[in-house]
C-alpha positions in Angstrom: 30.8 0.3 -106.9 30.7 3.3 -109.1 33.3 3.7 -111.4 35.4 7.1 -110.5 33.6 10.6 -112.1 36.1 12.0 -114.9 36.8 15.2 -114.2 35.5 18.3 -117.6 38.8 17.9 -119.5 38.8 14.1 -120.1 35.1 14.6 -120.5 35.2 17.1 -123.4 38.0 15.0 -124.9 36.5 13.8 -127.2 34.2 16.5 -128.5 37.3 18.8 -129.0 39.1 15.7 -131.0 36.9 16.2 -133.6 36.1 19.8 -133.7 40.0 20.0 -134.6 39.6 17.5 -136.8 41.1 19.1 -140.7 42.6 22.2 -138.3 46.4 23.3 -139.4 49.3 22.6 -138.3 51.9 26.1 -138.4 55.1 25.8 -138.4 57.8 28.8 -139.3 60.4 27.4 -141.2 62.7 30.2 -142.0 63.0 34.3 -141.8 65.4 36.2 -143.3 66.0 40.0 -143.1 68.1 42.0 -145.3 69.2 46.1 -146.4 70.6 46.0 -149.5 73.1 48.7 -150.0 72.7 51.1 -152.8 74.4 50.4 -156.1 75.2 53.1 -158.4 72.7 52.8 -162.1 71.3 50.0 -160.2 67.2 49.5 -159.0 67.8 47.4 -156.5 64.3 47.3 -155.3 62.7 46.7 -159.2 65.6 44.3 -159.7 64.9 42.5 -156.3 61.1 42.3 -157.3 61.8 40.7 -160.9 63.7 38.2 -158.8 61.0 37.2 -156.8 58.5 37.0 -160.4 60.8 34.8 -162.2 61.1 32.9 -158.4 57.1 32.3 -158.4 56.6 32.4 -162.3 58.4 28.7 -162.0 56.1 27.5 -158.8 52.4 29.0 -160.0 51.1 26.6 -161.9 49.7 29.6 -164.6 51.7 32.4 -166.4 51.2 35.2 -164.2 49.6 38.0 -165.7 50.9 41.4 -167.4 50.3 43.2 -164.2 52.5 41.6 -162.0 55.3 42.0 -164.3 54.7 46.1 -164.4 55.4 45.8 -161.3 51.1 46.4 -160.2 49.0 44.6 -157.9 47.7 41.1 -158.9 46.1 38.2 -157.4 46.3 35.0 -159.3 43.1 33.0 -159.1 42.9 30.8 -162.6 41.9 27.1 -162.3 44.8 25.0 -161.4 47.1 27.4 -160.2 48.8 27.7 -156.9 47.6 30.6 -154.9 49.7 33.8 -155.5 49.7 37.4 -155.5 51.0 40.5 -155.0 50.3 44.2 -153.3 52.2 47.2 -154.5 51.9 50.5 -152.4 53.3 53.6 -153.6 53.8 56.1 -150.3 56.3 54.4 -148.8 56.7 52.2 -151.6 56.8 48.6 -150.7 56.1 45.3 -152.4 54.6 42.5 -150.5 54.1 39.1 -152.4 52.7 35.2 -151.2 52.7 32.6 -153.3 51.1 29.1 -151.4 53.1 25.7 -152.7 51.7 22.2 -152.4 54.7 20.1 -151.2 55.0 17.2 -153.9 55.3 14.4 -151.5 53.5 15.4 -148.6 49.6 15.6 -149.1 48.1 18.2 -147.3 51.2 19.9 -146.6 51.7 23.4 -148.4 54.6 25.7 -148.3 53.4 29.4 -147.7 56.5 32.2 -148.7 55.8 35.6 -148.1 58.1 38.6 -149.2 58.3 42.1 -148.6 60.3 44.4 -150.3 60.2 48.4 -148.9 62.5 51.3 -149.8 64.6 53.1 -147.2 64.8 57.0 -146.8 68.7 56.7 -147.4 68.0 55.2 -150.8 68.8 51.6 -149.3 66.4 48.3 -150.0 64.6 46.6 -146.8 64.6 42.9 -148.3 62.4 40.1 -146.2 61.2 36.8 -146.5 59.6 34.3 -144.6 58.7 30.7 -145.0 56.0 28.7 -143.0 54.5 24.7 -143.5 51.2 24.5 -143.1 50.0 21.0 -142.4 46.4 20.0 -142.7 47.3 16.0 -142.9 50.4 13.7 -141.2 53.0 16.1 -139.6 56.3 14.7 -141.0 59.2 16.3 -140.0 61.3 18.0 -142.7 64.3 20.4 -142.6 64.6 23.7 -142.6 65.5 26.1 -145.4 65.7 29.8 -146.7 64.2 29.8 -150.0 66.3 30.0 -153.1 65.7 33.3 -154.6 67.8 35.0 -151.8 70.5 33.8 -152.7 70.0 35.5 -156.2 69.6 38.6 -154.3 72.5 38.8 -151.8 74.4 38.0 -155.2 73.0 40.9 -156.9 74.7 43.4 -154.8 76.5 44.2 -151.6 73.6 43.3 -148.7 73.7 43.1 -144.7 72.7 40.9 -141.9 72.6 43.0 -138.5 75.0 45.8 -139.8 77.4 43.1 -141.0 78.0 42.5 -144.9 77.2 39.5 -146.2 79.8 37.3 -147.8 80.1 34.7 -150.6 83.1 32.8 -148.4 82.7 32.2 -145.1 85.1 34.9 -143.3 88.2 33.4 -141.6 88.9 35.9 -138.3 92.7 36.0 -137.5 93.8 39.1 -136.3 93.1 41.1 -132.9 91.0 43.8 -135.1 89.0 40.8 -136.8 88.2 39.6 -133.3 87.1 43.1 -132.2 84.6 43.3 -135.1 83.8 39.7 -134.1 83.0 40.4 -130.5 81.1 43.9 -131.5 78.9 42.0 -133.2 78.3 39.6 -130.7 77.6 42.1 -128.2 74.8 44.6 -130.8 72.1 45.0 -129.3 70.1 45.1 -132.2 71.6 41.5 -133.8 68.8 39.4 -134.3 70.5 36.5 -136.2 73.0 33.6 -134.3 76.6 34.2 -134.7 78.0 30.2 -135.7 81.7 30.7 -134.7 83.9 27.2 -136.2 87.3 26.9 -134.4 90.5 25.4 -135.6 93.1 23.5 -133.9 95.7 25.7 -132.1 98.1 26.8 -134.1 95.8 26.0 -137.3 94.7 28.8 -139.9 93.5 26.4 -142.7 89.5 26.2 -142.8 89.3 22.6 -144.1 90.7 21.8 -140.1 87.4 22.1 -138.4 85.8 19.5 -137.2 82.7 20.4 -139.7 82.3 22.3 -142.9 81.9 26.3 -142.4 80.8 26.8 -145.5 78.0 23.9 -145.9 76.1 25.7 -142.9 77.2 28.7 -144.4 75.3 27.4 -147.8 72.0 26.3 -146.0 71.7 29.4 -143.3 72.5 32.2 -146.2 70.7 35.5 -145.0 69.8 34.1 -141.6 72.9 33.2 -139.7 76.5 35.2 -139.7 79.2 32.0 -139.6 82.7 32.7 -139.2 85.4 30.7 -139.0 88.5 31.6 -136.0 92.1 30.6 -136.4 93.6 28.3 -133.9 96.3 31.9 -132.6 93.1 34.2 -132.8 90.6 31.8 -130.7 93.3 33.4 -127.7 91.9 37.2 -128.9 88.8 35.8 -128.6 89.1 33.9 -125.2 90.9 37.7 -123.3 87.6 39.4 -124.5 84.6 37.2 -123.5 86.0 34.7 -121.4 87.1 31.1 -121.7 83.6 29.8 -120.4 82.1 32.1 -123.3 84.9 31.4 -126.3 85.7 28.5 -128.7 88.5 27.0 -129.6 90.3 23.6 -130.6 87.5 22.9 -133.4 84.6 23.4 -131.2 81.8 25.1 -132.9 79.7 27.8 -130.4 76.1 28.7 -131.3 76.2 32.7 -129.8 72.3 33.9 -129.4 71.3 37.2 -129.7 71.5 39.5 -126.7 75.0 38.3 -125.7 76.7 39.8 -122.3 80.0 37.7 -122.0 79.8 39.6 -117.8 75.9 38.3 -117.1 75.1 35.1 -119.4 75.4 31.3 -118.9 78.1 29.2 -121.4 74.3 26.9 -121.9 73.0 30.2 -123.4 75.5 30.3 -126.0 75.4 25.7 -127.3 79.1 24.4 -127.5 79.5 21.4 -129.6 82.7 19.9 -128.9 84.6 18.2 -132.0 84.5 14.9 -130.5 80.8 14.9 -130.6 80.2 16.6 -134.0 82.6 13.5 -135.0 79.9 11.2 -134.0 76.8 13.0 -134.3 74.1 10.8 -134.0 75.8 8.0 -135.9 76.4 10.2 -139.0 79.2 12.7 -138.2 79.7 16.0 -139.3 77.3 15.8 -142.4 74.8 15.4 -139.8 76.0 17.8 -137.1 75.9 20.3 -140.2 72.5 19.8 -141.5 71.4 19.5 -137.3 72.9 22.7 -136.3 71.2 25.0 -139.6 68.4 23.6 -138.8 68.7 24.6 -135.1 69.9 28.4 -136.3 66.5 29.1 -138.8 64.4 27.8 -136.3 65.9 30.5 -133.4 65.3 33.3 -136.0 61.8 32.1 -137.2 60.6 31.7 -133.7 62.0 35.4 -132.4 59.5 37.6 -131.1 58.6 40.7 -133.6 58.6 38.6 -136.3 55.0 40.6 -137.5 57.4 43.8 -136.7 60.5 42.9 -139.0 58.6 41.8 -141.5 54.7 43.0 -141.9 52.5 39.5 -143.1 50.9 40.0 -146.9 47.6 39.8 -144.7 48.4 43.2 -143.4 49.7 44.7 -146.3 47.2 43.9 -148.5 44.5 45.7 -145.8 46.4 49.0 -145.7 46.4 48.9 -149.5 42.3 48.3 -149.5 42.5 51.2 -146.9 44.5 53.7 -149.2 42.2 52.8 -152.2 39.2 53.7 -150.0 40.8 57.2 -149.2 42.1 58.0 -152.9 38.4 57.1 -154.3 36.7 59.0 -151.4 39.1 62.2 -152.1 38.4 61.6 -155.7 35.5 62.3 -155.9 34.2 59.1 -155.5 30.2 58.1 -155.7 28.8 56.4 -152.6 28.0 53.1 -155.3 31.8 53.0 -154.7 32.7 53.1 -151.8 30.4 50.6 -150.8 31.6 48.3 -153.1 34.8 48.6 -152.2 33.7 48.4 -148.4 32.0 45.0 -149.5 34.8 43.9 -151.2 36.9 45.2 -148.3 34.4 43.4 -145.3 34.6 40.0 -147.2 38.4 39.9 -147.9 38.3 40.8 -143.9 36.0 38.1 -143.1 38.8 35.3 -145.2 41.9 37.0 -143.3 40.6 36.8 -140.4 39.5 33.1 -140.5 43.0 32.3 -141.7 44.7 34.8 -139.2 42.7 32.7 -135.9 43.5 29.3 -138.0 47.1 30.6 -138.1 46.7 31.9 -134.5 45.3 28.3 -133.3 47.8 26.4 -135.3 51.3 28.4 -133.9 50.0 28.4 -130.1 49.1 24.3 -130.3 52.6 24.1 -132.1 54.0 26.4 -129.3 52.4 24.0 -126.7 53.8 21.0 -127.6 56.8 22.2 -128.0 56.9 23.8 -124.8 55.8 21.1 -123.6 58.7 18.7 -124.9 61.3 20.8 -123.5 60.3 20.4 -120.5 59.7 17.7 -120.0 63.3 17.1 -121.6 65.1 19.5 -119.5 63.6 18.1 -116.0 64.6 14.7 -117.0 68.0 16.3 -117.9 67.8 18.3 -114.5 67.3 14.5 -113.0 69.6 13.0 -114.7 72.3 15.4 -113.5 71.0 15.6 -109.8 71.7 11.7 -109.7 75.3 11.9 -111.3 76.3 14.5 -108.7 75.2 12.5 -106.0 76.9 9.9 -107.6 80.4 11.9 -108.3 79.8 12.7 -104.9 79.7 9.5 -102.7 82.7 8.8 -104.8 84.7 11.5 -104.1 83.9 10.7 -100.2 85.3 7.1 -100.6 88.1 8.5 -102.5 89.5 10.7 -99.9 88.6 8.6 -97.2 90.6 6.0 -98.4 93.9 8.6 -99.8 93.2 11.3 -97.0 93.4 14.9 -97.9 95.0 15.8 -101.0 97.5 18.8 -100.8 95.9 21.1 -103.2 98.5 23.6 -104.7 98.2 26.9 -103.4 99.3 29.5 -106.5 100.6 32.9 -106.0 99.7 33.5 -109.6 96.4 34.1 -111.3 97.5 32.5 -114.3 95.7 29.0 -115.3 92.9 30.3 -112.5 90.5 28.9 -114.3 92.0 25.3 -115.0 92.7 25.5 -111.0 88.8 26.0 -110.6 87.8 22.9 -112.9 90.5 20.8 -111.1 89.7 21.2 -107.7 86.2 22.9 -107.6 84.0 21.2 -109.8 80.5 20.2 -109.1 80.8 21.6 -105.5 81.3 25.3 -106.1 80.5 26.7 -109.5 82.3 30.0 -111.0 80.1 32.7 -113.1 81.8 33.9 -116.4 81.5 37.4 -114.8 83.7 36.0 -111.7 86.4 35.2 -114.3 86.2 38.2 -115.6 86.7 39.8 -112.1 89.8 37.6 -111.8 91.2 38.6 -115.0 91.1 42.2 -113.9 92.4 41.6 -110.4 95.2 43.7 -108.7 94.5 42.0 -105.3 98.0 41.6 -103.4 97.2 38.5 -101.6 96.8 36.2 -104.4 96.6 32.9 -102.5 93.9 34.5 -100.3 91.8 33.7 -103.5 92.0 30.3 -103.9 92.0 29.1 -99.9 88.4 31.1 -99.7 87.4 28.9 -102.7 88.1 26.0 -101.1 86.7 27.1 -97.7 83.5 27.2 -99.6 84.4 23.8 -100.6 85.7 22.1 -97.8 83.5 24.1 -95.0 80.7 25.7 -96.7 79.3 23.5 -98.7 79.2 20.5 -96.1 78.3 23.2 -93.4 74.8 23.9 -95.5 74.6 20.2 -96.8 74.6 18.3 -93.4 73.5 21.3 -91.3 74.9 19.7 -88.2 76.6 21.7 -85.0 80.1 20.3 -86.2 80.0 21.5 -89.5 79.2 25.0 -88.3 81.8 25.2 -85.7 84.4 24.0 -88.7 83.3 26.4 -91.1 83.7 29.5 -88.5 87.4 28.1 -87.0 88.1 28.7 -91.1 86.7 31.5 -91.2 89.0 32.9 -88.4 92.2 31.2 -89.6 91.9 33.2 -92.7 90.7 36.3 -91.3 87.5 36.2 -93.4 83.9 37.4 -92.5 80.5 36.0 -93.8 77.7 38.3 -94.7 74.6 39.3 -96.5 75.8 41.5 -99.4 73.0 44.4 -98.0 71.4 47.1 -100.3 73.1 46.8 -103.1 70.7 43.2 -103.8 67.7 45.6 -104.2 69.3 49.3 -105.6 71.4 47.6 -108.2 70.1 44.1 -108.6 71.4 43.4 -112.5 75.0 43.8 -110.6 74.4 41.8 -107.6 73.2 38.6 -109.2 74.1 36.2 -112.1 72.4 33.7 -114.7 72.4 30.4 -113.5 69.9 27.8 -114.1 68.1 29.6 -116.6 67.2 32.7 -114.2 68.8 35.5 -112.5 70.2 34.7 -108.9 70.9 37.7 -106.2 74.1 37.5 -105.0 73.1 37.8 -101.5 76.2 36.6 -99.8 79.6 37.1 -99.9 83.3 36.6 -98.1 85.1 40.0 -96.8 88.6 41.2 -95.7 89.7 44.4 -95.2 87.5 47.5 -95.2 90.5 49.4 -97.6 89.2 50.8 -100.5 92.0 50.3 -102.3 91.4 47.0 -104.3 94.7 45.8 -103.4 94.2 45.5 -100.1 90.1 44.9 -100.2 88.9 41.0 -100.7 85.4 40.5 -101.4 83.7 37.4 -102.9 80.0 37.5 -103.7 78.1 34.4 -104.0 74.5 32.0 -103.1 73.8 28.8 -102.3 71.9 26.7 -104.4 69.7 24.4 -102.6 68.3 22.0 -105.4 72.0 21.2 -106.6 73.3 22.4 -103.3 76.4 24.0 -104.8 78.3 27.3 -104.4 77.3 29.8 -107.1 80.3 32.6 -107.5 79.7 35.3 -109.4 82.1 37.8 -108.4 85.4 38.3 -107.4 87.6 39.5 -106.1 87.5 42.9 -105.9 84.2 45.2 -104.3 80.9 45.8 -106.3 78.9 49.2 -105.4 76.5 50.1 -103.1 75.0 53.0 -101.5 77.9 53.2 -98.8 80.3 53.6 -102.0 
């Protein structure tokens, strides 16, 4: 019997083994980017640049040579020092730097910081950094940091993160105009750093009551995170402008990403760690959680797209400054001896970049792989694991009221404590959008209990009626339908004309709100009910994600 043919891959296994064999492993680390406000009878950009010298003089290995400290291109290249250099272009001025460090304890590993530093037209400093591991040996994990020397700048002079000024002390937000800063930040388009938001116990306004230092994360993410701290009255503030799905409060600490939109995003977007956890995190406690969650924050930022963008590599710098050198010798004058010597010198420095760019290249997208890879296989097993739960929470909930009957489920004629009302009574079998809470908190509907008995139509008729898909079920869910006067349909048009209004993040994707409830054909909202939502048939749950008041279409 023939043993069965391997198919190309496994074939070619182990042929590609080896030819990767001594390839790199790239990991970013950190980014951080800065403006540094103007300072009256102060350089900040010369001043910023003799920071970074004195930063690499200490890591070289060699004193670096008279150039670099006129502030001149160099390239270090004596025996036994560490690779460094520097490229200085004068129109627009900028100052790019690398300097290559062998970890001490890791063989093979090197730490590779690169640092640009560019002058604005309004007289302002554009300050970056970024630090990558490059492993050519064991990949041991290690944590994350943002290297020293920016701290030495953000203390040289006032200096901002995504429009907001950077602070020694971590800011403590307690008053409705703090919040409103707080939530314009949150919602900037251009913010490219996470917003760490540490809440206090209600009533609480000392700092030292979270559930985890402030200011040690504050320490280890400085120039690449903006962490705040909200009082236990102001976490109210807070929870009126984004939500309670979206706030923080009672010593939980949020993680908000950028591209925050408290009416369209998902609470997963936006990590919650709840103090009871961060008490116990992984066996350590908050020590742990603190270290956990700045590693989690550098990581977002090194791994956002336009990172080449924010912050040009020394790579590319260094080839615009061969090209200007080419076009001030060739306007000069220069003899054609020249310029092909600089050409050669120009082709071969080409030739290195662009073995270490494709070695870069190779490294990030097997990194990117892996990692990709990981999460989901993490998150399906998550997805799994909360599939069989439900199913579980289910079949109990079924004994339960078989064995108590129905329950009596209050009927408010108030929208106050809506949502606790939803948690109680609608959990895991019809799910609210943030942007439905929203809806509620604006609503001027006058039949206020007409809310909550269409949520629990979808609850009690809907949700079995698309679950068991029997006869029975359907004829219970209409007799419901007429006893509260309510219609079922499609939502029409407005799915396809204005599709970022008729739908909703949920699962990690946008969903089209292609069905919803409706009374009344009144265009008065007080007198108009509509509730837009879609079934979802892997967790087979209710999705709402807006009520209850009309969205527009064509006919409005």
């Amino acid at each position: 019997m023939k043993p069965p043919q391997r198919d190309m891959k496994e074939q070619l296994a182990p042929i590609a083994a080896r030819l990767q064999e001594g390839s790199s492993i790239i990991r970013p680390v950190s980014q951080v980017i800065l403006r540094l406000r103007a300072v009256k009878k102060h350089d900040r950009f010369t001043e910023s640049v003799k920071h970074i010298l004195q930063w690499m003089k200490s890591r070289a290995g060699r004193k670096l040579p008279d150039a670099a400290w006129q502030g001149q291109s160099f390239e270090l290249t004596d025996i036994g020092a560490q690779r460094a250099g520097a490229i200085t272009l004068s129109e627009p001025q900028y100052w790019a730097a690398r300097l290559d460090d062998a970890d001490k304890s890791v063989p093979q590993r090197t730490w590779v910081t690169e640092i640009g530093i560019g002058m604005d037209d309004n007289g302002d400093t554009l300050f970056g950094t970024r630090l990558i591991c490059v492993t050519r040996g064991a990949d041991e994990p290690f944590q994350r940091t943002v290297p020293g020397f920016v701290r030495s700048i953000i203390n040289s002079g006032p200096a901002e993160l995504d429009g907001a000024l950077l602070t020694r002390d971590v800011p403590l937000i307690s008053t409705e105009t703090e919040v409103d800063k707080l939530v314009a930040l949150l919602n900037s388009a251009n913010r490219q750093a996470d917003v760490l938001v540490f809440a206090l116990p209600d009533g609480s306004v000392d700092p030292t009551d979270a559930a985890a230092s402030a200011k040690s994360v504050h320490d280890l993410t400085l120039g690449a995170a903006h962490v705040y701290v909200l009082t236990g009255p102001a976490s109210f503030f807070l929870t009126d402008r984004v939500g309670r799905e979206l706030s923080v409060f009672k010593q939980a600490v949020r993680t908000y990403r950028p591209g925050f939109r408290a009416w369209a995003d998902e609470p997963s977007r936006h990590p919650l760690a709840l103090p009871d956890r961060i008490a116990s995190w992984k066996g350590n406690g908050p020590k742990e959680f603190e270290q956990w969650l700045a590693d989690q924050t550098l990581g977002n930022l090194a791994h956002a797209p336009g990172r080449e963008d924010r912050l040009p590599s020394f790579n590319t710098i260094r080839q615009r400054a061969a090209q200007l050198e080419q076009k001030r010798v060739k306007e000069a004058g220069g003899t054609d001896a020249e310029l092909i010597e600089l050409y050669k010198q120009d082709n071969n420095q080409l030739r290195n970049e662009l073995k270490e760019q494709k070695e870069t290249y190779d490294g990030l997208l097997d990194v990117a792989e892996k990692e990709r890879d990981k999460a989901t296989n993490k998150a399906n097993a998550v997805r799994a694991q909360s599939l069989e739960r439900l199913h579980r929470i289910r079949q109990l909930e079924k004994k339960l009221s078989d064995s108590v009957g129905q329950q009596n489920i209050p009927i408010p004629e108030t929208l106050d404590g809506f949502e606790d009302w939803c948690a109680e009574h609608l959990a895991g079998l019809v799910e609210i959008a943030n942007r439905a809470y929203q809806g509620v908190r604006k609503s001027v509907f006058d039949d206020i209990p007409l809310i909550y008995r269409a949520l629990l139509l979808l609850r009690d008729q809907y949700v079995p009626m698309r679950i068991k898909q029997t006869l029975e079920c359907r004829q219970s869910y209409e007799a419901a339908l007429r006893y509260l006067q309510l219609e079922e349909s499609d939502t029409g048009e407005g799915v396809n004309f204005a599709s970022d209004l008729y739908s909703v993040q949920y699962g990690g994707v946008r969903q089209p709100l292609d069905r919803h409830l409706k009374k009344g054909n009144s265009r008065d909202p007080r007198y108009c009910l509509r509730l837009y939502f879609f079934w979802d048939d892997v967790e087979e749950v209710v999705v709402v994600g807006w009520l209850p008041s009309h969205l527009d279409n064509r006919a409005s």
